[in-house]
C-alpha positions in Angstrom: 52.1 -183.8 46.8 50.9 -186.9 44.4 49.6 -184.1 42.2 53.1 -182.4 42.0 54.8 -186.3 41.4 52.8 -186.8 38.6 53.5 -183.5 37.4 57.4 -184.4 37.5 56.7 -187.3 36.0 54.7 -185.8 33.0 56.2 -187.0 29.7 56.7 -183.2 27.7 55.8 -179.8 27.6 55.0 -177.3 25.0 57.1 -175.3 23.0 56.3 -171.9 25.0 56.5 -173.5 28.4 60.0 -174.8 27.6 61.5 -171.8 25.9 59.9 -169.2 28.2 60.8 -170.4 30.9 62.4 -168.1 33.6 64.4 -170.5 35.2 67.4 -170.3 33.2 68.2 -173.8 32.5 70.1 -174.6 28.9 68.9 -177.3 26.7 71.5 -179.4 24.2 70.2 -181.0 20.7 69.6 -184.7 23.3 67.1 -182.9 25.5 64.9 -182.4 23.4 62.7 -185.2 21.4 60.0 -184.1 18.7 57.4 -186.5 17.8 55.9 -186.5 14.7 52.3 -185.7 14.5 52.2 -183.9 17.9 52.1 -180.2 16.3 49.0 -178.6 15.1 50.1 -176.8 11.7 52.0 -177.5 8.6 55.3 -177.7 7.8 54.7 -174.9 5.2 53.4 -172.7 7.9 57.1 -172.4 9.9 59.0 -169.7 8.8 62.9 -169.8 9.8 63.8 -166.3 8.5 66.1 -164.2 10.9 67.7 -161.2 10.3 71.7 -160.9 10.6 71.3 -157.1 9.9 68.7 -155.0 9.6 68.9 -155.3 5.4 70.2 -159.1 5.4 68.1 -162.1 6.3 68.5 -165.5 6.4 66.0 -168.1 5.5 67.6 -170.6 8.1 69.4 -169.0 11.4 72.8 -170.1 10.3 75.8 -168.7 10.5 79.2 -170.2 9.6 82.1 -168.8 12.3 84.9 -166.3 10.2 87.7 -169.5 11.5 90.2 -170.5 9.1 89.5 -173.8 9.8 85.8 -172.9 9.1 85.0 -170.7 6.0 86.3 -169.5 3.0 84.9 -169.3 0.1 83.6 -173.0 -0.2 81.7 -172.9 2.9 80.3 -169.4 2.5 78.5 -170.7 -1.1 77.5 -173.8 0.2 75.8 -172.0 3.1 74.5 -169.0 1.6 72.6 -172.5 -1.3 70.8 -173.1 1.8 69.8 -170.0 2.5 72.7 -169.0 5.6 75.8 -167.0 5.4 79.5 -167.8 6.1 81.5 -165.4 7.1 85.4 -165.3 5.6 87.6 -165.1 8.1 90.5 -162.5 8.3 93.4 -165.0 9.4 95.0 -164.1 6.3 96.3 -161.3 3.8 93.4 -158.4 2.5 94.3 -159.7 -1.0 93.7 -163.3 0.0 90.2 -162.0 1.4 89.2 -160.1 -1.4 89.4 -163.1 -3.5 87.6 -165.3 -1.3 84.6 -162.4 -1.6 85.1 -162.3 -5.3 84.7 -166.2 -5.8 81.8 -166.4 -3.3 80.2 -163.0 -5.4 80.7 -164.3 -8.9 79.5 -167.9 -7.8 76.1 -168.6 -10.0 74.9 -172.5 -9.9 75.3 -174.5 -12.6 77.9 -172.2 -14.3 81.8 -172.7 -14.2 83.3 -169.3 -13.5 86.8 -170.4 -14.1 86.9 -172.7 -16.8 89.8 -174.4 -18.5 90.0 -173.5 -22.1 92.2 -175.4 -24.8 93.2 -173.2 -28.2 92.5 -175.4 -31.5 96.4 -176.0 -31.9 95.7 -178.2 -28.3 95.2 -181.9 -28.7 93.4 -184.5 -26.3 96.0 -184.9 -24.2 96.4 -181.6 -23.1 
């Protein structure tokens, strides 16, 4: 039994003992501590990619929730700049969707899509 107490007492685990683990138990972001210089590979060497669908992947397994409160437009490019998705929600008219896709499909970075253009009659001030 002083085997088994210091077992329980051991400060860790690895990665495959503590996600294939068979007894069920849920882990939140607190439960888990990663210290540095503890893993055996590079950086370079994880690869995040996940597929949403069998022709869409994701470089990071993100997924922004279709809420209104969520995503529109906004949050769909700023997710899909770090390599997720957003998905626009449909708590609102077909018309109001289809622009939302159209801003989020027209989006390219460093270019304004909708810019504000003044005729040479305008002045300063307009």
């Amino acid at each position: 039994t002083k085997k088994r107490e210091n077992a329980e007492l051991e400060d860790g685990c690895t990665a495959e003992r503590l996600f294939r683990s068979s007894t069920g138990q849920g882990y939140t972001y607190n439960d888990i501590i990663i210290h540095p210089g503890h893993v055996h590979f590079a950086v370079n060497n994880v690869d995040l990619t996940t597929h949403l669908t069998t022709k869409v992947a994701l470089q990071v397994p993100f997924v922004a929730s279709p809420m209104d409160t969520v995503c529109e437009a906004e949050m769909a490019i700023a997710m899909a700049l770090q390599g997720a998705i957003g998905i626009i929600h449909c708590n609102m008219p077909v018309e109001a969707q289809a622009a939302h896709v159209r801003k989020v499909k027209r989006f390219r970075r460093g270019f304004i899509v909708d810019p504000v253009v003044l005729g040479p009659d305008h002045t300063l001030v307009d």
